[in-house]
N, C-alpha and C positions, 0 to 999 in steps of 0.2 A: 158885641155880637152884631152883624150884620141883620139888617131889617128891608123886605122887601113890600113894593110899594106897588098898585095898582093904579093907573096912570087912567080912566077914560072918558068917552066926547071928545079929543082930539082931531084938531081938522086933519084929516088925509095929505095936505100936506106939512103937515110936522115930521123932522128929519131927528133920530136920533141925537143928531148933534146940539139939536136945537134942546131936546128932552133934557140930555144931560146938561148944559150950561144952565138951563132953569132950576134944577135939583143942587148944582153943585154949590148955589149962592148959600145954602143951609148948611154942608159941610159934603167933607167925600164921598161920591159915587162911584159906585165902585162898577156897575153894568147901568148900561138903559138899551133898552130895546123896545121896537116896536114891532108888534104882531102882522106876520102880511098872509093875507088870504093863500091859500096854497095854488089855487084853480085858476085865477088871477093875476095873480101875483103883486096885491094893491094891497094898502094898507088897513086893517080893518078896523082902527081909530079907536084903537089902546094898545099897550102897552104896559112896561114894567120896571121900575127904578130899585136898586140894591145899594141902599147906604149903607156905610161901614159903623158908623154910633147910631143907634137906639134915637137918642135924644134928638139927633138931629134930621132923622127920618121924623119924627113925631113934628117937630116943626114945619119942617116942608108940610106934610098931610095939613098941618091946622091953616097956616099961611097960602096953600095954594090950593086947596079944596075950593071949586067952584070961580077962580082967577080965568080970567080971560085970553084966552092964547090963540090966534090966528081965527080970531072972530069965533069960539068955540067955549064956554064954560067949563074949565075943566074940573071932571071927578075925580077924586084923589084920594084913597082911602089905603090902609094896610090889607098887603095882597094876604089873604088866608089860601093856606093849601087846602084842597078838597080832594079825596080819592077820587080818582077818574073812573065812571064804568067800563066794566069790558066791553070791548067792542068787538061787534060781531061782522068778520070782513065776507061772510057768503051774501050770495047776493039771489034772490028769490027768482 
């Protein structure tokens, strides 16, 4: 079963490509993506990694939790889904 991964501290320039070659040394990545501001349109320095084995997501987390990537510490934890609130689009 696939396991999703929480990626963040990432410098702003960290390129997907870069994300996934760093996850895929533990085993297949199946998505990485980085989050970009909507307003902006700049990176908002995290992101999200989707390995295909369990085991090999739990390695990356342990091995790259807090590693060094373009002069940034990165945080690296398993991504937990959370309900989102509703949102409310009127505007006062």
């Amino acid at each position: 079963m696939a396991k999703k991964i929480y990626v963040g501290n990432m410098s702003y320039n960290t390129s997907e490509e870069e994300l996934r070659d760093l996850f895929s040394q533990y085993g297949t990545v199946l998505s990485a993506s980085i989050i970009i501001d909507r307003e902006t349109r700049r990176p908002k320095g995290f992101g999200f990694v989707e390995m295909e084995e369990d085991s090999a997501a739990d390695a990356a987390i342990s091995q790259l939790d807090g590693k060094d990537l373009g002069g940034r510490n990165l945080r690296v934890n398993e991504a937990i889904a959370k309900p989102r609130p509703a949102r409310n689009n009127y505007r006062d």
